[in-house]
N, CA, C and O of each residue as an XYZ file, in Angstrom:
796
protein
N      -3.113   -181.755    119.462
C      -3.305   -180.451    120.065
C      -3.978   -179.521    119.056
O      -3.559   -179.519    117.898
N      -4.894   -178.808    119.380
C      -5.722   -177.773    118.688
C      -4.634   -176.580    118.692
O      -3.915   -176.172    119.604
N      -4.804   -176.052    116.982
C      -4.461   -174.761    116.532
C      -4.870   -174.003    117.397
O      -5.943   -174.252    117.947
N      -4.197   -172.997    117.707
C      -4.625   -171.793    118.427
C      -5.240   -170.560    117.137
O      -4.731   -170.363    116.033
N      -6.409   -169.907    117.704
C      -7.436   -169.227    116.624
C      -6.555   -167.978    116.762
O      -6.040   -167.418    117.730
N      -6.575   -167.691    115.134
C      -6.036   -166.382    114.605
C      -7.251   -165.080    115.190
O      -8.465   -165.067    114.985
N      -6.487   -164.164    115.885
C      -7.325   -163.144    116.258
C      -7.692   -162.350    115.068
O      -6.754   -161.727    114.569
N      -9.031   -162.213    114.412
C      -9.589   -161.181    113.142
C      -8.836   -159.994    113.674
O      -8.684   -159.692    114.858
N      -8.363   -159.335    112.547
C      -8.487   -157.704    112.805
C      -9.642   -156.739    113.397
O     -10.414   -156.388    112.505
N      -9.910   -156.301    114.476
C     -11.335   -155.177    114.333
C     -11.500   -154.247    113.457
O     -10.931   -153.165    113.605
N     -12.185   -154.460    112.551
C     -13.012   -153.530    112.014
C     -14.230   -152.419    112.399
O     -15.327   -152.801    112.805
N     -13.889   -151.002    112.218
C     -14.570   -150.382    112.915
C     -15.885   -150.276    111.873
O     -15.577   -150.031    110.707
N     -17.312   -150.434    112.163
C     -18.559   -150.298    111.326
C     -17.999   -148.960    111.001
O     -17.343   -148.170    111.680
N     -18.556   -148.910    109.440
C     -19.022   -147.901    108.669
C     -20.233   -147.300    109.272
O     -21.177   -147.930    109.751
N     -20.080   -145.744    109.183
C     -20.755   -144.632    109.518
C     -22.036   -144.760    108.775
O     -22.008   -145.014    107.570
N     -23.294   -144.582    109.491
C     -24.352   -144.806    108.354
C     -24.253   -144.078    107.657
O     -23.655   -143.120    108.144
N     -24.651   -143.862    106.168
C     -24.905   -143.586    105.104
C     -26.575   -142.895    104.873
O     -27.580   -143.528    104.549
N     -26.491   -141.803    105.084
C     -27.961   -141.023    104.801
C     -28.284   -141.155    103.398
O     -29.390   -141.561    103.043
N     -27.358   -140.827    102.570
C     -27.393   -140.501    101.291
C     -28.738   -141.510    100.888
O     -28.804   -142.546    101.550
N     -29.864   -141.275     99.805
C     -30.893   -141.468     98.765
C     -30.234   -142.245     97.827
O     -29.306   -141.756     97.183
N     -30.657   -143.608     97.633
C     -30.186   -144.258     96.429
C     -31.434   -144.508     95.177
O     -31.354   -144.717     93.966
N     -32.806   -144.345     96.310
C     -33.980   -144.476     95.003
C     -34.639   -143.162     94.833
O     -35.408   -142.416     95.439
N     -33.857   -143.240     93.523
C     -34.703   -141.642     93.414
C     -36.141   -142.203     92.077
O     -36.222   -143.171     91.321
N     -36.743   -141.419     92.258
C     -37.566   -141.317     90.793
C     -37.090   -141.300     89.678
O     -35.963   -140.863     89.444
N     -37.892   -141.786     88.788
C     -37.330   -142.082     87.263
C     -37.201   -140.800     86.387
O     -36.520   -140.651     85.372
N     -38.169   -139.739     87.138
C     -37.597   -138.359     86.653
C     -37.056   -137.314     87.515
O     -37.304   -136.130     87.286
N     -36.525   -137.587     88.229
C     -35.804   -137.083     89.441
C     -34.808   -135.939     88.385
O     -34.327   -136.492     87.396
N     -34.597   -134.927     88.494
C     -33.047   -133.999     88.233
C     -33.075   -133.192     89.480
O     -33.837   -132.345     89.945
N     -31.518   -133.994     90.006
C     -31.422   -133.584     91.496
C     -29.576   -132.943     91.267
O     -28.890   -133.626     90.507
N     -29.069   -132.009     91.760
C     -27.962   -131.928     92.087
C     -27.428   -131.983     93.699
O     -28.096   -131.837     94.722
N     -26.009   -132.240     93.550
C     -25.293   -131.994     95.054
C     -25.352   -131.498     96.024
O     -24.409   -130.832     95.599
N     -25.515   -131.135     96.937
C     -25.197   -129.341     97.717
C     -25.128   -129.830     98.951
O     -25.772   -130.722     99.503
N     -23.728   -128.701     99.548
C     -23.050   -128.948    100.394
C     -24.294   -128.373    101.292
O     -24.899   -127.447    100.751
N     -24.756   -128.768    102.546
C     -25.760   -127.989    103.922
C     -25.039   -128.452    104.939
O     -24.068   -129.204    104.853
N     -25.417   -128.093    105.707
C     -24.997   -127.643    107.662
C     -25.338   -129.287    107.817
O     -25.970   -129.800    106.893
N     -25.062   -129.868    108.606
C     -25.521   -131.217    108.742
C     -25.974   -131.068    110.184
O     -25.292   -130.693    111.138
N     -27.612   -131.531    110.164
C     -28.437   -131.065    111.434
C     -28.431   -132.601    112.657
O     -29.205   -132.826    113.588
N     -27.174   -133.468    112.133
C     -27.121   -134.246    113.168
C     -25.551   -133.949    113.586
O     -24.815   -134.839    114.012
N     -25.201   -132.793    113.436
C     -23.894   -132.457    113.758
C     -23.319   -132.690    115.053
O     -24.189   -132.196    115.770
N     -22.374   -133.142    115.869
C     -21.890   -133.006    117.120
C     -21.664   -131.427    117.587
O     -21.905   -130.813    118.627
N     -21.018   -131.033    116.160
C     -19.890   -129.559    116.709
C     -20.434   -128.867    115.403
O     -20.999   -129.306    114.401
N     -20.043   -127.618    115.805
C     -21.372   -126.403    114.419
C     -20.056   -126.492    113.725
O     -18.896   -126.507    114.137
N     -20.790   -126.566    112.133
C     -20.442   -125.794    110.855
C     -20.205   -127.407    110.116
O     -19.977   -127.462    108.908
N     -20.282   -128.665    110.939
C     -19.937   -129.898    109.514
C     -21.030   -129.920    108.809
O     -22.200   -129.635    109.063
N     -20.543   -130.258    107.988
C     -21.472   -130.386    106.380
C     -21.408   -131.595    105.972
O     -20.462   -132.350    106.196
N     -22.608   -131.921    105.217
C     -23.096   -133.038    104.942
C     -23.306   -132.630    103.217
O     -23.479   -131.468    102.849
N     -23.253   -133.864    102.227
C     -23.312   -133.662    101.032
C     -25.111   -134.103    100.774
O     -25.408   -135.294    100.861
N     -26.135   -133.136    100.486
C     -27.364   -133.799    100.244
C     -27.765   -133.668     98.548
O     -26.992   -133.162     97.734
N     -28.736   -134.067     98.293
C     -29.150   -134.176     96.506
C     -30.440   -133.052     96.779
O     -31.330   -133.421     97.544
N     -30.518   -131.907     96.253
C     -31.542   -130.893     96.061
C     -32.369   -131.170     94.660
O     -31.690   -131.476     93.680
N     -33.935   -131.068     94.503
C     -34.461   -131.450     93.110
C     -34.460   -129.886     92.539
O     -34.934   -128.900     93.103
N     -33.897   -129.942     91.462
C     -34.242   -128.840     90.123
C     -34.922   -129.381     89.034
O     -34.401   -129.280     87.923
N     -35.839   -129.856     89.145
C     -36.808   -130.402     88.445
C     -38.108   -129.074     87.879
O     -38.485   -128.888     86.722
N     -38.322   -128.714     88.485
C     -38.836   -127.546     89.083
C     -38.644   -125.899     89.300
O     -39.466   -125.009     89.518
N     -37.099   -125.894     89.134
C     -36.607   -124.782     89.680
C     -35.569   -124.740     88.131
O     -34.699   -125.609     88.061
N     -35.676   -123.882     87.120
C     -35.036   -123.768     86.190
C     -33.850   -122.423     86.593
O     -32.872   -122.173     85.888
N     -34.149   -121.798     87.657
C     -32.536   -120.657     88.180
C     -31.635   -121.701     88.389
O     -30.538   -121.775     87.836
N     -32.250   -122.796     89.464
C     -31.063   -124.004     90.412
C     -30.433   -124.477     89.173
O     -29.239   -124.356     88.896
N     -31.484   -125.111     88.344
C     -30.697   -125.679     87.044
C     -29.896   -125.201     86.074
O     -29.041   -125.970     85.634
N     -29.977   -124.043     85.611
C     -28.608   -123.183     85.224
C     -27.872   -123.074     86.187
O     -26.744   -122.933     85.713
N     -27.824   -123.054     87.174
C     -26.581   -122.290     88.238
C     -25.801   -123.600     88.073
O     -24.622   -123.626     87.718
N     -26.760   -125.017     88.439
C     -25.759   -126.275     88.529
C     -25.240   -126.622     87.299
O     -24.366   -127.488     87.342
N     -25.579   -126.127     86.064
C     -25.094   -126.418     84.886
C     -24.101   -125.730     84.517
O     -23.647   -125.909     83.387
N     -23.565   -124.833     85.341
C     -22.068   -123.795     85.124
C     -22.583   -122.700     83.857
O     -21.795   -122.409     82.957
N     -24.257   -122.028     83.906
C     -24.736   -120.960     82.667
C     -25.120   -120.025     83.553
O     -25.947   -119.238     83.094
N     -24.740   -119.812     84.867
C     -25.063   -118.880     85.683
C     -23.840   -118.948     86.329
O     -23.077   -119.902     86.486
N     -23.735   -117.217     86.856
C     -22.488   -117.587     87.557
C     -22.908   -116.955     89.339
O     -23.836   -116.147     89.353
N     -22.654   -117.093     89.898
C     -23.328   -116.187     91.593
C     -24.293   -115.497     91.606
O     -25.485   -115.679     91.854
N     -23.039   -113.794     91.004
C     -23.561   -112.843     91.227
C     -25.562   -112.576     90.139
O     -26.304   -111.595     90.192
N     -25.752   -113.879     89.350
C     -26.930   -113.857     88.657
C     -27.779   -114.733     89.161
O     -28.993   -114.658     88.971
N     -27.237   -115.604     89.820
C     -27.930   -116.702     90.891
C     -28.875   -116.129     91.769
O     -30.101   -116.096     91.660
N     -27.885   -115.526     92.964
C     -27.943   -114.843     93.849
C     -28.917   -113.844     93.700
O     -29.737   -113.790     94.616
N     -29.032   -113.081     92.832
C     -30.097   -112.190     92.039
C     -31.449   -113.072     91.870
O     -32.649   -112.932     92.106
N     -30.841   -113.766     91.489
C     -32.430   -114.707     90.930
C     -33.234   -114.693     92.378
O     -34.370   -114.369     92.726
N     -32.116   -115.185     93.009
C     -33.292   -115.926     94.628
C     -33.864   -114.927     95.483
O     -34.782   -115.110     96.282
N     -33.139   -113.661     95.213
C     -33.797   -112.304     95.961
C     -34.353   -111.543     95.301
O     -34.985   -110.632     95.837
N     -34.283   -111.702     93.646
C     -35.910   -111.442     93.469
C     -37.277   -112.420     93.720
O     -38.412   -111.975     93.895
N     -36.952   -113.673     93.699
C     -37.839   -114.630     94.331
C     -38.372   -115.188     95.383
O     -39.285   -115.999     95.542
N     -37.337   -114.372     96.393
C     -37.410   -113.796     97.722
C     -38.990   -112.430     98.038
O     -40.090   -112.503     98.586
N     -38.406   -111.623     97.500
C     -38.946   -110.433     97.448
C     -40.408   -110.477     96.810
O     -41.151   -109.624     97.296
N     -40.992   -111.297     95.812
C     -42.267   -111.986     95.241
C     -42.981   -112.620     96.469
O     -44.066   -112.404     97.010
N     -42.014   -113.439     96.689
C     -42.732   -114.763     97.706
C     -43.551   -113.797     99.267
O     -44.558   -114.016     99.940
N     -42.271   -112.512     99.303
C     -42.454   -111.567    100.942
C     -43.398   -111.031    100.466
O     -44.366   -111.240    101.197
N     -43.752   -110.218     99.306
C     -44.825   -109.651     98.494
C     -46.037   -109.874     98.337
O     -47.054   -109.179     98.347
N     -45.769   -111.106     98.164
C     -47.504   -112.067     97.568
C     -47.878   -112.322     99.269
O     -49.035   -111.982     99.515
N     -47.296   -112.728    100.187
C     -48.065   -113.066    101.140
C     -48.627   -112.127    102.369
O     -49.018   -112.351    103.514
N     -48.425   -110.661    101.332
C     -49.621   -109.025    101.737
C     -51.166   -109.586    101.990
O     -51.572   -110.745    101.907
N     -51.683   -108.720    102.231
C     -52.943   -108.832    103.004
C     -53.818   -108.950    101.346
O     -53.791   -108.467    100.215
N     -54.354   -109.686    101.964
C     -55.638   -110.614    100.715
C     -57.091   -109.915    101.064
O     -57.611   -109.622    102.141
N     -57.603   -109.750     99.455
C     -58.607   -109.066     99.453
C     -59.897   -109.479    100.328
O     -60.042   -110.687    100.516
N     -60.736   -108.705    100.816
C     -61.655   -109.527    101.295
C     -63.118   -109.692    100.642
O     -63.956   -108.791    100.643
N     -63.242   -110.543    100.270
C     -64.798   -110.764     98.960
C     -65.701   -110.449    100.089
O     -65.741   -110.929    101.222
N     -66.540   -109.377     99.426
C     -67.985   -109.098    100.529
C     -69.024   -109.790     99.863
O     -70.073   -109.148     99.899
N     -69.112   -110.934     99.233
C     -70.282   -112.096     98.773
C     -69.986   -112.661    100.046
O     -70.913   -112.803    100.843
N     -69.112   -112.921    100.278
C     -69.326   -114.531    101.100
C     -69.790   -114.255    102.222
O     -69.670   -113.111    102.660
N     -70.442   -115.269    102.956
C     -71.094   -114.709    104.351
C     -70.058   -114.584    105.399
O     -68.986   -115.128    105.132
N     -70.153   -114.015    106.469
C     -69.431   -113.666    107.468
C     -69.229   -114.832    108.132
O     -70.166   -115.620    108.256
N     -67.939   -115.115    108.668
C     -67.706   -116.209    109.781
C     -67.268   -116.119    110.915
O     -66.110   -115.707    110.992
N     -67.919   -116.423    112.084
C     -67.254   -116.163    113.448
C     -65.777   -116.969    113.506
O     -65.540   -118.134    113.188
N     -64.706   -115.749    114.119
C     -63.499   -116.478    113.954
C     -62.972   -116.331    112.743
O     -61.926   -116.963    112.591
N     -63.367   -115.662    111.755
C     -62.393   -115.497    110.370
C     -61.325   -114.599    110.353
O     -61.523   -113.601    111.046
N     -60.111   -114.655    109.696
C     -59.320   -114.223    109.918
C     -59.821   -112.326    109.224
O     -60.706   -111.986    108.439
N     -58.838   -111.559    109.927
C     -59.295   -110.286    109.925
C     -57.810   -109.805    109.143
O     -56.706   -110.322    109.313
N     -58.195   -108.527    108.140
C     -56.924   -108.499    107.514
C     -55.740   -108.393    108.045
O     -55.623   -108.251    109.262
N     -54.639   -108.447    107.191
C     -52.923   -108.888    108.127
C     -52.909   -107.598    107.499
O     -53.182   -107.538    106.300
N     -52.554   -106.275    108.315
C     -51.811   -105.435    108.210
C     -50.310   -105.695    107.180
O     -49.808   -106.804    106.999
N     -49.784   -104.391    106.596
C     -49.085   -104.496    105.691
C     -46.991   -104.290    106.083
O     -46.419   -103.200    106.072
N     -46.502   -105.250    106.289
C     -45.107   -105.379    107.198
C     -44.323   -104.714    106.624
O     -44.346   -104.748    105.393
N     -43.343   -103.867    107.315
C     -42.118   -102.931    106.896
C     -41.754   -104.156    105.681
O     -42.062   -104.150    104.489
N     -41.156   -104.959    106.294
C     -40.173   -106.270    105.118
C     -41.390   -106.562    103.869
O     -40.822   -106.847    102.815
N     -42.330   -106.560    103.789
C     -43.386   -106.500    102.639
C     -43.379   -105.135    101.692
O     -43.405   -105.043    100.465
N     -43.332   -104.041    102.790
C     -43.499   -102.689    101.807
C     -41.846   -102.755    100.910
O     -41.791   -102.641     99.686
N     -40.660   -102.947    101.749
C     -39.677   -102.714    101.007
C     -39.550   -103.730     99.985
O     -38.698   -103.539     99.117
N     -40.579   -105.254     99.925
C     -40.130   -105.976     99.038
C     -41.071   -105.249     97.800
O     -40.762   -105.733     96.712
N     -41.733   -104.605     97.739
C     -42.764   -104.145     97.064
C     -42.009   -103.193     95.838
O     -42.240   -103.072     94.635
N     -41.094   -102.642     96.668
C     -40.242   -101.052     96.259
C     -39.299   -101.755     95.854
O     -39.054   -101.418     94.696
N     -38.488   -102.733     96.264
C     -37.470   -103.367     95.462
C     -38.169   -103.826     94.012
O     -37.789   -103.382     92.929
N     -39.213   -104.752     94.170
C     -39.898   -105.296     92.869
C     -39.984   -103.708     91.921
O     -39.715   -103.309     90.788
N     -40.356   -103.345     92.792
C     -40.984   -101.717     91.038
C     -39.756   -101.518     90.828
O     -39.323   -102.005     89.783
N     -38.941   -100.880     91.569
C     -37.575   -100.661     90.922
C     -37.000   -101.943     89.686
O     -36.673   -101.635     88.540
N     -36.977   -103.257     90.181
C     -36.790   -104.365     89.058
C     -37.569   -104.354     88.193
O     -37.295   -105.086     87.242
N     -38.682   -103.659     88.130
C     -38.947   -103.699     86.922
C     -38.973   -102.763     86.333
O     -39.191   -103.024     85.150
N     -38.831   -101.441     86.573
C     -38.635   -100.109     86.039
C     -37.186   -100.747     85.378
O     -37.158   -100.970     84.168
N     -36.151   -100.990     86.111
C     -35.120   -101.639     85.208
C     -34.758   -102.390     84.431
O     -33.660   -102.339     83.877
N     -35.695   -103.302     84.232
C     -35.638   -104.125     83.450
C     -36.817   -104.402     82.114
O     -36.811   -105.326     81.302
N     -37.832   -103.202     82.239
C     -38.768   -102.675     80.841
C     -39.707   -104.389     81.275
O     -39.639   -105.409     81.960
N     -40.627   -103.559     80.128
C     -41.774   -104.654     79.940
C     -41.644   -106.095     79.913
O     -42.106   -107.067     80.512
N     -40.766   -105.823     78.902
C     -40.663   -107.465     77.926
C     -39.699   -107.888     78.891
O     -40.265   -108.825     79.454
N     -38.300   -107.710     79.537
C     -37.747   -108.096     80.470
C     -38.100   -108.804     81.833
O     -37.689   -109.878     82.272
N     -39.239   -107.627     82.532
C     -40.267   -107.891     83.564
C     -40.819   -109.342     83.105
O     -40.409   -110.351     83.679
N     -41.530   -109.398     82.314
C     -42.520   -110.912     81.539
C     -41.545   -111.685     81.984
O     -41.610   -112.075     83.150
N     -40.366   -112.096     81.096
C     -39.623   -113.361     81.008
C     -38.645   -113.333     82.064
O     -37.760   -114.188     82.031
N     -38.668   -112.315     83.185
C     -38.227   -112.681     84.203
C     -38.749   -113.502     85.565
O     -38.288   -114.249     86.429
N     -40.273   -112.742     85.109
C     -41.648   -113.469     85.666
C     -41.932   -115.250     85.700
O     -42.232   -116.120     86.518
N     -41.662   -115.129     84.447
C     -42.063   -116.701     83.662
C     -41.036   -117.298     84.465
O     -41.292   -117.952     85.475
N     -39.772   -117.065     83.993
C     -38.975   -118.073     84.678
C     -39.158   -117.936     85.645
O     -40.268   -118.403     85.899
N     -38.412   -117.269     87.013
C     -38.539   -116.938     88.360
C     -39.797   -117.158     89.069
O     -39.726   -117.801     90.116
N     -40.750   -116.805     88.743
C     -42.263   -116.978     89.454
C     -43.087   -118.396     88.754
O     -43.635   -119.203     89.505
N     -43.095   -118.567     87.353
C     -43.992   -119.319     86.984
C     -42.673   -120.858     87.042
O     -42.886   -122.060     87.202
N     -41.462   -120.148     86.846
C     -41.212   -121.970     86.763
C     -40.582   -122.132     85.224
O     -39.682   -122.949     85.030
N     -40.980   -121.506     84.405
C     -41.512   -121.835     83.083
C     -39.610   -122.057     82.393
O     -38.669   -121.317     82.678
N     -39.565   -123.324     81.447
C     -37.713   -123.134     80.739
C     -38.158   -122.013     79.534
O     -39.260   -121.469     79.457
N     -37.343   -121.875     78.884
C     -36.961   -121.224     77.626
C     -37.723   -121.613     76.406
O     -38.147   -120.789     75.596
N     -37.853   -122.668     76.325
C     -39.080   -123.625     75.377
C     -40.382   -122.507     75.730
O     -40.878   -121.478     75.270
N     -40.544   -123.395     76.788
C     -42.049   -122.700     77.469
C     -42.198   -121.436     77.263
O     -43.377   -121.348     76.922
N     -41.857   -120.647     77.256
C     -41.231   -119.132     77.374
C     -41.678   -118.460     76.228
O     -42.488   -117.533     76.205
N     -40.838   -119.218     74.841
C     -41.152   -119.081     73.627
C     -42.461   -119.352     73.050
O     -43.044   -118.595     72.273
N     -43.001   -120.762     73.581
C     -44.558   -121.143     73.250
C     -45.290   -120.319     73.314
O     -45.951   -119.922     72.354
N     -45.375   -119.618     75.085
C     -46.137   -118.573     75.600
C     -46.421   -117.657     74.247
O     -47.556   -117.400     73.845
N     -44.887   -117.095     73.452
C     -45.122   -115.906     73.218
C     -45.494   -116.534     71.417
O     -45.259   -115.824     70.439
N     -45.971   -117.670     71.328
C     -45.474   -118.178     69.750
C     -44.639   -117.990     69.165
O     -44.652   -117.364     68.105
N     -43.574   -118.538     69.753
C     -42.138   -118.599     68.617
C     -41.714   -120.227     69.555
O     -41.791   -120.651     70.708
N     -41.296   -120.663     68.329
C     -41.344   -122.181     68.781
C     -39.769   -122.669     68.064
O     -39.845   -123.636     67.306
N     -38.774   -122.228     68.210
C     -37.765   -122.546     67.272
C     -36.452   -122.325     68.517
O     -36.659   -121.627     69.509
N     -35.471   -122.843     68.340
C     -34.322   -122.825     68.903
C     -34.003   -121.919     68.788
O     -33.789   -121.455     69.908
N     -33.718   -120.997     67.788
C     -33.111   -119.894     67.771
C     -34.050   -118.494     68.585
O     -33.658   -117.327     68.582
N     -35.268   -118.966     69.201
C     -36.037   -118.209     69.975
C     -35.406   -118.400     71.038
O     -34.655   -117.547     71.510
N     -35.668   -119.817     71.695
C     -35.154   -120.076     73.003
C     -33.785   -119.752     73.025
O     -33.447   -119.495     74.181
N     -32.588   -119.631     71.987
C     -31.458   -118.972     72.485
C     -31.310   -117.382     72.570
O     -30.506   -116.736     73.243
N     -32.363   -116.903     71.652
C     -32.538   -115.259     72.373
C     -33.449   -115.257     73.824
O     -32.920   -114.541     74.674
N     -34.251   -115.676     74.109
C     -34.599   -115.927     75.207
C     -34.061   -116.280     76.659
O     -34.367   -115.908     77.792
N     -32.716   -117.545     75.899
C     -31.715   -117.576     77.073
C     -31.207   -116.366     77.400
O     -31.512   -115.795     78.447
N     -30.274   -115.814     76.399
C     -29.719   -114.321     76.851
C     -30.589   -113.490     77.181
O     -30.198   -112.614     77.953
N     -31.696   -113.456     76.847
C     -32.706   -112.214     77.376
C     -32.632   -112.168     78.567
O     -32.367   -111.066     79.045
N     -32.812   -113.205     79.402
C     -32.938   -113.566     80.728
C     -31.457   -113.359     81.955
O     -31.305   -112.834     83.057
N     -30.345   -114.334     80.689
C     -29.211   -113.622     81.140
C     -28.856   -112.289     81.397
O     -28.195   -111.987     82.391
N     -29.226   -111.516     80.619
C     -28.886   -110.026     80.505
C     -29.874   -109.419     81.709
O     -29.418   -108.574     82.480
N     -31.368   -109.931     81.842
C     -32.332   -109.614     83.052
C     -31.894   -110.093     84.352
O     -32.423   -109.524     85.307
N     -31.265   -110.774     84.546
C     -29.888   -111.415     85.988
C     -28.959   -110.737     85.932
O     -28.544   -110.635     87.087
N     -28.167   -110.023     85.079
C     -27.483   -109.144     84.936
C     -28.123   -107.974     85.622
O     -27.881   -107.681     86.793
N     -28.842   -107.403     84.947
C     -29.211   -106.034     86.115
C     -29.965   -106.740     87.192
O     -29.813   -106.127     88.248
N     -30.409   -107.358     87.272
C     -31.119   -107.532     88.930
C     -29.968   -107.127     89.840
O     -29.989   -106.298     90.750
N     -28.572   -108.165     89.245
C     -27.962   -108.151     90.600
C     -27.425   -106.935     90.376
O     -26.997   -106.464     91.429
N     -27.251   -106.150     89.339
C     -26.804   -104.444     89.855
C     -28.167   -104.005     90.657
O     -27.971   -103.280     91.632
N     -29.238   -104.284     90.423
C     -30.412   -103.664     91.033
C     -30.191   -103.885     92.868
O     -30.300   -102.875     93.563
N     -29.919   -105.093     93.471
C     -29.711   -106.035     94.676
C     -28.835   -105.824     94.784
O     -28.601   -106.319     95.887
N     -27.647   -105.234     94.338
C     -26.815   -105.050     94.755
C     -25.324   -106.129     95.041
O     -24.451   -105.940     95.889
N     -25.413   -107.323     93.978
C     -24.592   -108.443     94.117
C     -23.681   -108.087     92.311
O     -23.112   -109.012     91.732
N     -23.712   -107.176     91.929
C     -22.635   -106.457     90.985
C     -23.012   -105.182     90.685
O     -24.121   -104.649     90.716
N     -21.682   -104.670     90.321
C     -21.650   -102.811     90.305
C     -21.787   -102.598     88.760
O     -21.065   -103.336     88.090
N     -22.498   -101.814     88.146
C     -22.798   -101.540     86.780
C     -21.662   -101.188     86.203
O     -21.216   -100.087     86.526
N     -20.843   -102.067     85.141
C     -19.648   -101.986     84.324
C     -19.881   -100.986     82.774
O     -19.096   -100.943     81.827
N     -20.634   -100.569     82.852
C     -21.423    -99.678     81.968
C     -21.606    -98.515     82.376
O     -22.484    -97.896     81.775
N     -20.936    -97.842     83.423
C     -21.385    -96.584     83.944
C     -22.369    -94.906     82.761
O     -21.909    -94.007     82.056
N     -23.302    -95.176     83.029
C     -23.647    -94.059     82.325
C     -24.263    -94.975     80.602
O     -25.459    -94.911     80.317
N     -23.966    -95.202     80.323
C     -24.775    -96.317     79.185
C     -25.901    -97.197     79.091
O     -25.910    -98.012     80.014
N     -27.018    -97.325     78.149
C     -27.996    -97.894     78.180
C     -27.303    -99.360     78.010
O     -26.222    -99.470     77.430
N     -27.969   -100.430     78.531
C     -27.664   -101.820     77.979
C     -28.662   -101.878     76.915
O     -29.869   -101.643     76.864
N     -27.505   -102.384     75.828
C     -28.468   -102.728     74.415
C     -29.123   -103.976     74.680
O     -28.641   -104.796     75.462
N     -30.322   -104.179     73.996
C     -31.099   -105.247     74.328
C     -30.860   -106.120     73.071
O     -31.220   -105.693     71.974
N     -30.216   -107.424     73.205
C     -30.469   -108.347     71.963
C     -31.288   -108.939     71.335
O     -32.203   -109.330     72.059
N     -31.412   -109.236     70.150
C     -32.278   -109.788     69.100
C     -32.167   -111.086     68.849
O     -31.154   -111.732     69.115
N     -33.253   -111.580     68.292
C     -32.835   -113.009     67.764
C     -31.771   -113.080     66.761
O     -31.007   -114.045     66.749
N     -31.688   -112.275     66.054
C     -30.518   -112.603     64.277
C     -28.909   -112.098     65.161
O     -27.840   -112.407     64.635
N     -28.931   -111.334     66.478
C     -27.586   -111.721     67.055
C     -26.906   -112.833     67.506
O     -27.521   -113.693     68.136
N     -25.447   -112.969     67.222
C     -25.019   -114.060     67.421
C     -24.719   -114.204     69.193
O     -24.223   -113.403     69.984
N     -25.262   -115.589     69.377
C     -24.739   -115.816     70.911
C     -23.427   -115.229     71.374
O     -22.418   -115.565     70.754
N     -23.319   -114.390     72.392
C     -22.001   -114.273     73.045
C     -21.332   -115.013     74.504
O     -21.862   -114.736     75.580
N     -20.275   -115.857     74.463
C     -19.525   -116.447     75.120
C     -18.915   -115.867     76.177
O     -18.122   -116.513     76.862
């Protein structure tokens, strides 16, 4: 007489797996929680890999050298650039005329106020502040780079440089409004290279 067959357990398949396993050999990607756009029901989240390769704010923030309220600052002044720059473009009177060319874009409420936010950031934040807030935020550029720009090529540049920048995220977000000035009535002193890093 034949054994009678052991019934397998059912196993329910594993959920596919979106997640990226080949990344590039120079990939610097972190975590981040997003909305997951194959959701059944609103608000689940999905864990995806974002590149900061590129983006030297993302990469301090994910490195725990930024904290929100300087984050947060960063992206709405980079906000406010991006609403800025895409104002109405000059029109070169060399080139010949084209039927169908675009005719200037009038200038948008949300453009003029990003305009007035920017002068104010930089009325607050002086010359040399404005620059290396520029560099990083707009051009991209790390702390190295930063220093090259200005010829100073030494570590102890790029760590006044770090804080320079720190301290320029510092007032933005009093500027934006993502912290209240703990200094009421006081200039912020501006640091030097021969100061020692503060923790």
């Amino acid at each position: 007489m034949a054994r009678p067959r052991r019934s397998k357990p059912h196993r329910m398949p594993k959920t596919h797996d979106r997640r990226a396993h080949d990344l590039p050999l120079n990939a610097d990607v972190i975590p981040v929680e997003i909305d997951d756009p194959l959701a059944l029901e609103p608000g689940e989240k999905i864990v995806a890999l974002r590149s900061v390769r590129s983006d030297p704010l993302g990469r301090l923030h994910a490195h725990k050298q930024l904290d929100d309220a300087q984050f947060r600052a960063g992206r709405a002044f980079q906000h406010d650039w991006e609403r800025a720059e895409r104002g109405p473009q000059a029109i070169d009177p060399s080139r010949e005329h084209v039927d169908g060319a675009r005719g200037r874009e009038p200038v948008t409420e949300g453009q003029r106020q990003a305009v007035l936010r920017l002068n104010r950031a930089e009325r607050e934040l002086g010359a040399d502040g404005a620059a290396i807030t520029h560099d990083v935020l707009v051009q991209g550029l790390t702390m190295e780079q930063v220093g090259h720009k200005r010829g100073f090529a030494s570590q102890r540049w790029n760590d006044y440089f770090a804080r320079r920048f720190k301290e320029c995220l510092d007032r933005l977000a009093v500027v934006y409004g993502f912290a209240t000035d703990r200094v009421a009535g006081k200039h912020h002193q501006r640091l030097r290279p021969e100061d020692p890093v503060r923790t």
